[in-house]
VOPAGU-2260 file (C-alpha; in pm, 1 decimal, decimal comma):
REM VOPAGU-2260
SITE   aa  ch    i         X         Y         Z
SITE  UNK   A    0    2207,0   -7288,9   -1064,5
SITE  UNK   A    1    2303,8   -6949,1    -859,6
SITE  UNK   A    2    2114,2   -6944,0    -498,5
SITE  UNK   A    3    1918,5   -6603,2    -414,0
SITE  UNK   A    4    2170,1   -6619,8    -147,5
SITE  UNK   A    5    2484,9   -6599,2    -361,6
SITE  UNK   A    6    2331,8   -6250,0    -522,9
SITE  UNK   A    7    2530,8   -5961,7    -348,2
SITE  UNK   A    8    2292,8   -5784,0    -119,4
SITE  UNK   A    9    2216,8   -5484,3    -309,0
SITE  UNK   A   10    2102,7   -5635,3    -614,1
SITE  UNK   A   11    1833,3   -5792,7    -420,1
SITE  UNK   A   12    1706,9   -5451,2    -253,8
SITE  UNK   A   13    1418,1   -5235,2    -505,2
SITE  UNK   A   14    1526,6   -4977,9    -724,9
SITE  UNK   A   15    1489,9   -4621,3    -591,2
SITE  UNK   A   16    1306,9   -4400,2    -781,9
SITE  UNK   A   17    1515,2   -4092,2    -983,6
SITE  UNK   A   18    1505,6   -3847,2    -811,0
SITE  UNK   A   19    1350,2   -3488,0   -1008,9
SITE  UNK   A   20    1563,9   -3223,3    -987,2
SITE  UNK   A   21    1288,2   -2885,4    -868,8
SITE  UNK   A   22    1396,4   -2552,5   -1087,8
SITE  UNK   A   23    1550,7   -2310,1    -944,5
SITE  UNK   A   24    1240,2   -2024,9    -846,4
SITE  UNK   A   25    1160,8   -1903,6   -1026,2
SITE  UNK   A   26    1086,0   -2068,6   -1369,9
SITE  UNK   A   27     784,8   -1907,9   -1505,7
SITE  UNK   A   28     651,5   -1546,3   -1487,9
SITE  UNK   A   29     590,6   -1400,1   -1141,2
SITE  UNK   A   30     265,4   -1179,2   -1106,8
SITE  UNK   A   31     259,4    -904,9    -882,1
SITE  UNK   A   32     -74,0    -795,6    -714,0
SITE  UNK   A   33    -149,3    -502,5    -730,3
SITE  UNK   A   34    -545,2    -442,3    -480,6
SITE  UNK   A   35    -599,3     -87,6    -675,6
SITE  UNK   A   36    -729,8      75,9    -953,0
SITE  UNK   A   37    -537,8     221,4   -1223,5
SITE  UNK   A   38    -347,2     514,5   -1217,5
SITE  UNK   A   39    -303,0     513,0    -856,1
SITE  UNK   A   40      39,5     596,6    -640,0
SITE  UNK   A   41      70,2     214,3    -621,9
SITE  UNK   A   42      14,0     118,9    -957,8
SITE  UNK   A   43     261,9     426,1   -1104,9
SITE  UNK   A   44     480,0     227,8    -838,7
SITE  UNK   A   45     460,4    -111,7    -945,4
SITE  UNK   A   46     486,0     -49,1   -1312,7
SITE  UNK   A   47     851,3      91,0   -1251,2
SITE  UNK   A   48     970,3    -159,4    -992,4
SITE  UNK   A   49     846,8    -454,8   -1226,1
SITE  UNK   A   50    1030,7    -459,1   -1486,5
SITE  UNK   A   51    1350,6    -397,0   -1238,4
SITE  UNK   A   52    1267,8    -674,4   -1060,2
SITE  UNK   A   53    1227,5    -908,3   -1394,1
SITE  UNK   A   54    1551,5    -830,6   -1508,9
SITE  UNK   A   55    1703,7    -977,9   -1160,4
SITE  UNK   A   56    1494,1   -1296,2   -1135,8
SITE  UNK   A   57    1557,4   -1325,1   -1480,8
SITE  UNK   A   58    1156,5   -1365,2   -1544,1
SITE  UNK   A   59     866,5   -1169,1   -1593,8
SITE  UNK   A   60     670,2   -1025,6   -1367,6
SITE  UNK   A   61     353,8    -949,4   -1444,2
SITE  UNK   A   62     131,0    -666,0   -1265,8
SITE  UNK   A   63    -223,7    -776,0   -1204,0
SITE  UNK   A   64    -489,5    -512,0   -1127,0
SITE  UNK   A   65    -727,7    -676,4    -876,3
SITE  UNK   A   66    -883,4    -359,8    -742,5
SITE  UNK   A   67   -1159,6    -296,8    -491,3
SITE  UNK   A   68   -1305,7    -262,6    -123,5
SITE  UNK   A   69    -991,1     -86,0     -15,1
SITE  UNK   A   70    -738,9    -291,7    -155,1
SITE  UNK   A   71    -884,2    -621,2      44,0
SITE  UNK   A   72   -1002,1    -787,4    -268,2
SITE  UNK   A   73    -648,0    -821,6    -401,0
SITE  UNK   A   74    -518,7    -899,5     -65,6
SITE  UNK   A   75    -767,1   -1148,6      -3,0
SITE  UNK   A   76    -653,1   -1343,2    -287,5
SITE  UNK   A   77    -324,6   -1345,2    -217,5
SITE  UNK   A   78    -378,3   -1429,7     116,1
SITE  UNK   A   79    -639,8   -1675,2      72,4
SITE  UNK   A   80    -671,0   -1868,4    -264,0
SITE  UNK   A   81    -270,5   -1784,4    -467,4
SITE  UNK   A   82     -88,9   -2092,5    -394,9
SITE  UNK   A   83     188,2   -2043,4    -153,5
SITE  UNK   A   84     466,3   -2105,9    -412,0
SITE  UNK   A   85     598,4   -1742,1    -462,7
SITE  UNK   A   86     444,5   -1706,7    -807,4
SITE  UNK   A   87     218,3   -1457,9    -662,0
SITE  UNK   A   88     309,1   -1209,1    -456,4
SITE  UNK   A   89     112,1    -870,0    -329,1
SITE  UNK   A   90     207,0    -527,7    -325,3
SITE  UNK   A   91     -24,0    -411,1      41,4
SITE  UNK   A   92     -14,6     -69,2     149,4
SITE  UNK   A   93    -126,6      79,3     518,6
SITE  UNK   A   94    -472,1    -100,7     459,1
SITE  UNK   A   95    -346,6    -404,6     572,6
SITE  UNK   A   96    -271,4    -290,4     908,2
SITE  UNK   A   97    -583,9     -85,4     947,5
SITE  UNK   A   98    -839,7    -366,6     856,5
SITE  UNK   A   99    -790,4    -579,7    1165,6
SITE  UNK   A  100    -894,0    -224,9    1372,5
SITE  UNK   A  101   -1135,7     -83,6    1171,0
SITE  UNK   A  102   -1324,3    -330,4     960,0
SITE  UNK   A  103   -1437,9    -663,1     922,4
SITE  UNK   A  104   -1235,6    -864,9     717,5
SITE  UNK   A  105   -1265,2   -1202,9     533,1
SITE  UNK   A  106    -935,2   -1277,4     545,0
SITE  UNK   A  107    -621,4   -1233,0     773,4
SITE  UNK   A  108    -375,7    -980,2     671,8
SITE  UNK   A  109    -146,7   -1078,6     989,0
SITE  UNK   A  110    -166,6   -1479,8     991,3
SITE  UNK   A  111    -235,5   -1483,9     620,1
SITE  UNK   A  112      15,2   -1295,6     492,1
SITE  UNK   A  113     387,8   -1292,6     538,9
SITE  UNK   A  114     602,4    -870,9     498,5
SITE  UNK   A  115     848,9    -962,7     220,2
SITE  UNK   A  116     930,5    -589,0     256,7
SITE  UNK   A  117     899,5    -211,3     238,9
SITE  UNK   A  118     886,2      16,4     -62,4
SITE  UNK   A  119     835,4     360,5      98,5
SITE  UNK   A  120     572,2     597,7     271,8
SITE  UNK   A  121     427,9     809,0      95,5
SITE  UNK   A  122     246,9    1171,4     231,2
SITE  UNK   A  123     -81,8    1246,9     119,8
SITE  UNK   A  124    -181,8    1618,3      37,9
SITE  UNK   A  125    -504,1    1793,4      96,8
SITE  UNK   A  126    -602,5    1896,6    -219,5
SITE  UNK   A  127    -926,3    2150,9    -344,2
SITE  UNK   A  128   -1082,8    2285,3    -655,6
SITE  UNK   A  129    -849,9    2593,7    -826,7
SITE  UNK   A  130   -1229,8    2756,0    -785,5
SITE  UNK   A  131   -1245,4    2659,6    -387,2
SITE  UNK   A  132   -1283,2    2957,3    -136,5
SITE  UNK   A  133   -1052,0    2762,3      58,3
SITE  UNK   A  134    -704,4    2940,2      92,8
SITE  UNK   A  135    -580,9    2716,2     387,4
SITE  UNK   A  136    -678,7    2447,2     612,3
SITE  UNK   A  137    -824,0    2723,4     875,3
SITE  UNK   A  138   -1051,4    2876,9     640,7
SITE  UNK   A  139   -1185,8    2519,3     549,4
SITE  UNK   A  140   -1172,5    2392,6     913,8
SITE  UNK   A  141   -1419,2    2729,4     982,6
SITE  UNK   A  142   -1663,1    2616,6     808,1
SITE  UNK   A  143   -1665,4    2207,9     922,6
SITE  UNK   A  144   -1680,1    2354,5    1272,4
SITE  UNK   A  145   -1974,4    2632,2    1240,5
SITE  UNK   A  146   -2176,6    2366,5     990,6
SITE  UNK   A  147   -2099,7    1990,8    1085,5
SITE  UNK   A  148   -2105,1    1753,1     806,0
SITE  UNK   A  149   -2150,0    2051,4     554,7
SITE  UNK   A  150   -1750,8    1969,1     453,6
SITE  UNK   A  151   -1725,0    1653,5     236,2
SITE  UNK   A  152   -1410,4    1495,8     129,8
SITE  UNK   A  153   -1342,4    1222,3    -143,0
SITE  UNK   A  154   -1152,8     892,1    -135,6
SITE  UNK   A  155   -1026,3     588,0    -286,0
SITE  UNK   A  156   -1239,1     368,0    -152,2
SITE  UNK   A  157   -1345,4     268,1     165,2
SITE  UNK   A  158   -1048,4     185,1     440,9
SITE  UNK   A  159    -821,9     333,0     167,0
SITE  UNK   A  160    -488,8     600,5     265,1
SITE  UNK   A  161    -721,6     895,4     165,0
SITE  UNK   A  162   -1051,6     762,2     361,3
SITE  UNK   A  163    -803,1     711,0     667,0
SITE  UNK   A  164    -610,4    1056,6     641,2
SITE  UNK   A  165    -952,8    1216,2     615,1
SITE  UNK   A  166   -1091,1     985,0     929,7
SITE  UNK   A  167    -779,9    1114,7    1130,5
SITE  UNK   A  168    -817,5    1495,2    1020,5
SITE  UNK   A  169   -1162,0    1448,4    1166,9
SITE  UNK   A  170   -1066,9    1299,3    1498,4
SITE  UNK   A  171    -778,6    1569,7    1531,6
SITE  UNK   A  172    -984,0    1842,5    1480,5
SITE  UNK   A  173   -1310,2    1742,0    1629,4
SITE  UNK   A  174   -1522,3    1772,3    1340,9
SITE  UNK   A  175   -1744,2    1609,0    1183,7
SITE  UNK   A  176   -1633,9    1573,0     813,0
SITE  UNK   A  177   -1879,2    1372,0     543,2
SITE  UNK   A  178   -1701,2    1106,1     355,8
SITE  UNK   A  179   -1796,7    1017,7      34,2
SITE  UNK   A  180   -1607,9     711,9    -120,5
SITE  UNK   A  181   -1499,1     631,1    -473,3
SITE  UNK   A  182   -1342,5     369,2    -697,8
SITE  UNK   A  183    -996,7     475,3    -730,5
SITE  UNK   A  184    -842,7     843,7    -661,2
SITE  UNK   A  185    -831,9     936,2   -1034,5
SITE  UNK   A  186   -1249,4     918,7   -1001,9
SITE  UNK   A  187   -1247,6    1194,5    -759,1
SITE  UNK   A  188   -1124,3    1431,3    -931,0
SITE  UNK   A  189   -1352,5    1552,7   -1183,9
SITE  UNK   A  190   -1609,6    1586,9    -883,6
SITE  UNK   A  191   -1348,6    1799,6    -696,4
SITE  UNK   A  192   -1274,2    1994,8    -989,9
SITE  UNK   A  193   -1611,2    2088,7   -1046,1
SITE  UNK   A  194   -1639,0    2141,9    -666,6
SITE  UNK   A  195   -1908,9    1886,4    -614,4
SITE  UNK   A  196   -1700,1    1774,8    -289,5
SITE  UNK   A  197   -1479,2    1985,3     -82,7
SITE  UNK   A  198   -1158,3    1834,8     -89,9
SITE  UNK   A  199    -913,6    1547,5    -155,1
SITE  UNK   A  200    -629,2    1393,8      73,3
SITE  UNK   A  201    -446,2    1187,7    -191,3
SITE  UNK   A  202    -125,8    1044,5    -233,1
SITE  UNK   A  203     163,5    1259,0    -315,3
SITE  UNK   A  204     247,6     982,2    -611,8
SITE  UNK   A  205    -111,4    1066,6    -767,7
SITE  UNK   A  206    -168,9    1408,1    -630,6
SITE  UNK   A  207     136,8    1561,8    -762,8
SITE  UNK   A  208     102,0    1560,5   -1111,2
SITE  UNK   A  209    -262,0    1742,9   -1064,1
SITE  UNK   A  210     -97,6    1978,0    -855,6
SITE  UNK   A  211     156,9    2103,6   -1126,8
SITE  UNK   A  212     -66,9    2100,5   -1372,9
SITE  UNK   A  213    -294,4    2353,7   -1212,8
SITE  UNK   A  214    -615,9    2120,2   -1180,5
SITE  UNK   A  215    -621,3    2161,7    -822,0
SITE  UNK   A  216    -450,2    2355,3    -557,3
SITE  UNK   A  217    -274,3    2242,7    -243,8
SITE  UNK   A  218    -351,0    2350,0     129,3
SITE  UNK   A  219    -159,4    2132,0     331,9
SITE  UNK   A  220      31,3    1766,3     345,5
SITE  UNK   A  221      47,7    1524,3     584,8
SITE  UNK   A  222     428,9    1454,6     702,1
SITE  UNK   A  223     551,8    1657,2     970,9
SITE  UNK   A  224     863,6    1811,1     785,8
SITE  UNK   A  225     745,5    2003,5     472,2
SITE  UNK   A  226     808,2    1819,3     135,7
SITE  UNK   A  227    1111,6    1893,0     -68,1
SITE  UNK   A  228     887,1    1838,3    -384,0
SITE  UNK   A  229     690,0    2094,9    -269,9
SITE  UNK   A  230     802,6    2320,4      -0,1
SITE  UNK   A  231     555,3    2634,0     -57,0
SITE  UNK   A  232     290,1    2365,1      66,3
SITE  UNK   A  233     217,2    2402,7     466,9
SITE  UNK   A  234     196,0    2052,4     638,8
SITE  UNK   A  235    -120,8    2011,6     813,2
SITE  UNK   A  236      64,0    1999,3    1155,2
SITE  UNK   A  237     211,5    2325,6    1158,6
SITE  UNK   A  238    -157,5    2459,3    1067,6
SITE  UNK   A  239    -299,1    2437,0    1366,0
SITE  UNK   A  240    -311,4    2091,8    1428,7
SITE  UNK   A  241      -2,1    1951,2    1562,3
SITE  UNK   A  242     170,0    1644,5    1550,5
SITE  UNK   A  243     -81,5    1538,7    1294,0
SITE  UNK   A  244     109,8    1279,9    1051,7
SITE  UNK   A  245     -53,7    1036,1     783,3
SITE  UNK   A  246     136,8     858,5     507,3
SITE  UNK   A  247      24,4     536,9     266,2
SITE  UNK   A  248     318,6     328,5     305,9
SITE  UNK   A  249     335,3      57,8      71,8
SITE  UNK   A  250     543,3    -294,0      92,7
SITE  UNK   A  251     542,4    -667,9    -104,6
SITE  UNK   A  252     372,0    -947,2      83,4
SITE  UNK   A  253     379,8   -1322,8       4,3
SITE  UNK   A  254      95,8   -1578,9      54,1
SITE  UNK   A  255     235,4   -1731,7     428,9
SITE  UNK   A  256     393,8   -2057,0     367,1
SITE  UNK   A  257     595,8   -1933,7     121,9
SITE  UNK   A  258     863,9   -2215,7       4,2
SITE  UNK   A  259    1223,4   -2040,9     158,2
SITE  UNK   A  260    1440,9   -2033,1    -190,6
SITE  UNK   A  261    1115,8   -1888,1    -315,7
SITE  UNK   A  262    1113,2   -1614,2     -34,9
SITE  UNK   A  263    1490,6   -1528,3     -30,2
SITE  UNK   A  264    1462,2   -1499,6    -381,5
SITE  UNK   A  265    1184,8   -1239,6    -398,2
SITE  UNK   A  266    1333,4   -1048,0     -83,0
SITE  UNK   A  267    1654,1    -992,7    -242,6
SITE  UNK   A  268    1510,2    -873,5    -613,1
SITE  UNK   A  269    1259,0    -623,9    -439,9
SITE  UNK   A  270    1543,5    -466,2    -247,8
SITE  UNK   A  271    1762,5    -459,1    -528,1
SITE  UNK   A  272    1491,5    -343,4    -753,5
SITE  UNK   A  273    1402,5     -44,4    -520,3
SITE  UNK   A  274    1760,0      45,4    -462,0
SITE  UNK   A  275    1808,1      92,4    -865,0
SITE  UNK   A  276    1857,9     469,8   -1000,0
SITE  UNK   A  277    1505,8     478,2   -1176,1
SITE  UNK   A  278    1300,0     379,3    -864,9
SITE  UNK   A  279    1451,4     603,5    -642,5
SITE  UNK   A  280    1377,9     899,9    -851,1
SITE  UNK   A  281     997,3     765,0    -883,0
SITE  UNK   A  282    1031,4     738,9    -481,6
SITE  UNK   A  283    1168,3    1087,8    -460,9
SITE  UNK   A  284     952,8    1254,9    -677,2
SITE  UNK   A  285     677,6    1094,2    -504,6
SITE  UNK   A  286     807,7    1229,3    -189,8
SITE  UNK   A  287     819,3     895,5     -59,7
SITE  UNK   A  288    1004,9     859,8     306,4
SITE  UNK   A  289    1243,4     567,6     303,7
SITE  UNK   A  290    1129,9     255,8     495,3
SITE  UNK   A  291    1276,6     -90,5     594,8
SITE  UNK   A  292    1325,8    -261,3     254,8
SITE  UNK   A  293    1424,9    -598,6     403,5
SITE  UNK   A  294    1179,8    -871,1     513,1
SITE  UNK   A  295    1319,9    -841,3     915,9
SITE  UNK   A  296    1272,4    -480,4     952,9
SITE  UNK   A  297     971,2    -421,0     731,5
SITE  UNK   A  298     833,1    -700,0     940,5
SITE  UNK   A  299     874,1    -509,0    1234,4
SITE  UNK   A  300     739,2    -176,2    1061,3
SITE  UNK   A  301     401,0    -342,0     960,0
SITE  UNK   A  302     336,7    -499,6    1317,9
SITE  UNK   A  303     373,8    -179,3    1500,5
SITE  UNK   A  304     176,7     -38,1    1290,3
SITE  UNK   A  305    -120,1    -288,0    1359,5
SITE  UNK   A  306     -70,3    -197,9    1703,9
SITE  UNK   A  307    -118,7     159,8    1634,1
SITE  UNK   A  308    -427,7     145,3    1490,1
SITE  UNK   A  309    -555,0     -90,7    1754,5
SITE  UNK   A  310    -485,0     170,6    1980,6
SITE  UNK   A  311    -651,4     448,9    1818,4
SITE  UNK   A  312    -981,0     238,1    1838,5
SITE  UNK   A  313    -945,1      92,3    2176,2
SITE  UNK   A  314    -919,0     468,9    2249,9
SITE  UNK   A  315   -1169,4     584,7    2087,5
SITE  UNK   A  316    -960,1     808,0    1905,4
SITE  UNK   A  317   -1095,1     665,4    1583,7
SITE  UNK   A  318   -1423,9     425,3    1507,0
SITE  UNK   A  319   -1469,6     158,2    1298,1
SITE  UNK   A  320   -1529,7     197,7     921,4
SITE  UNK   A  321   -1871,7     146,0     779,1
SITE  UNK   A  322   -1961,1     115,1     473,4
């Protein structure tokens, strides 16, 4: 009869359990948040970089339309209820810096959210009806200044790049401008068309297009060099109100938490992505102004600009948003 004790000592110890080799991230379609409506500056965007992206990770990425209150519905999702696995992944614009400032949010865009990185800034121009008696920003200036709140301007949405260009033209000129809010910047148009609202300060991305076309005319943009896409176009700054500067950067976010391989992973195919031939021509022809494309330096970019807009309210220089 053999003893327990004669048994070698490993054959006595529990079997360990296999271990389950994890897939490589990603191994399933990756969706791509996108907080705004259709036919937008960052839906035109994410459309191209997509399928760029895809053919790096090797998987799909899917764009998801999850539009509404500024872009904080999407972002809110992301931030708040998308697992933390790098499956889903945002693509935030300048809203997520403002909202800490200016509104009250039900999520954090700061602790919630981790900057993957930058896709570009992009200028918005102040746009009115072919039919407007406006010929420049003075003659339209004139007017908010002799009858306050007689000069109303469309937007996006509430909190969006063309409510917030609008709030700062205000501030900058000291008048008193009347904002009237849409869903989406391709709903304005029609009622700026037909002169039903004043003006527009939309993207470049979105703006352009109605631009050549003749649908509306241009008075000014907001960069303070004039754009190479459209260098008969004043900027606003050299009208008469100087140093003024606005542009709707945009930039991929992750939920915070985000598994490392997972994060590294993303990071790299967004830069490469934006770096390919087709996306910088979309970026150029958007007049888009390069920013940091890498999670580091676009990390940096997005907290200083938190701080700026913190600023501009602790100073008073611009109030809260209500709805």
């Amino acid at each position: 009869m053999i003893s327990r004790r004669s048994l070698p000592l490993l054959a006595l110890l529990p079997l360990a359990a296999p271990r389950i080799a994890r897939a490589a991230f990603p191994d399933r379609p990756v969706t791509m948040i996108v907080p705004y409506a259709p036919g937008g500056s960052a839906d035109v965007l994410a459309r191209v970089i997509a399928p760029e992206m895809a053919r790096i990770l090797g998987q799909s990425v899917v764009v998801e339309l999850r539009p509404g209150a500024g872009g904080n519905i999407g972002a809110a999702y992301v931030a708040s209820s998308a697992r933390a696995d790098g499956y889903t992944f945002l693509l935030g614009s300048v809203s997520l810096a403002t909202g800490p400032s200016l509104t009250t949010l039900n999520f954090d865009p700061v602790g919630g959210l981790t900057p993957l990185g930058g896709i570009g800034a992009v200028p918005n121009m102040l746009v009115v009806s072919p039919e407007s008696p406006f010929r420049n920003l003075a003659d339209l200036l004139a007017v908010a200044r002799a009858q306050p709140g007689a000069i109303s301007y469309g937007s996006s949405g509430l909190g969006t790049g063309s409510h917030l260009a609008g709030e700062l033209l205000a501030a900058a000129t000291d008048t008193q401008l009347l904002h009237v809010p849409y869903r989406g910047s391709g709903a304005v148009y029609p009622d700026l068309i037909a002169q039903r609202i004043n003006f527009l300060l939309d993207a470049m991305g979105s703006s352009s297009g109605q631009v050549r076309a003749g649908s509306v005319r241009a008075l000014g943009v907001t960069s303070l060099q004039r754009s190479d896409v459209f260098p008969e176009v004043p900027t606003i700054a050299e009208q008469g109100v100087p140093g003024f500067e606005f542009s709707l950067w945009l930039g991929f976010f992750t939920r915070a938490g985000t598994p490392p391989d997972a994060f590294t992973r993303l990071e790299a195919a967004s830069r490469a992505a934006i770096a390919t031939p087709l996306v910088q021509q979309r970026l150029q022809e958007a007049a888009a102004i390069a920013i940091p494309t890498d999670a580091a330096g676009f990390a940096r970019y997005f907290t200083a600009d938190v701080e700026r807009w913190a600023k501009l309210v602790a100073e008073g220089k611009i109030r809260r948003l209500e709805a």
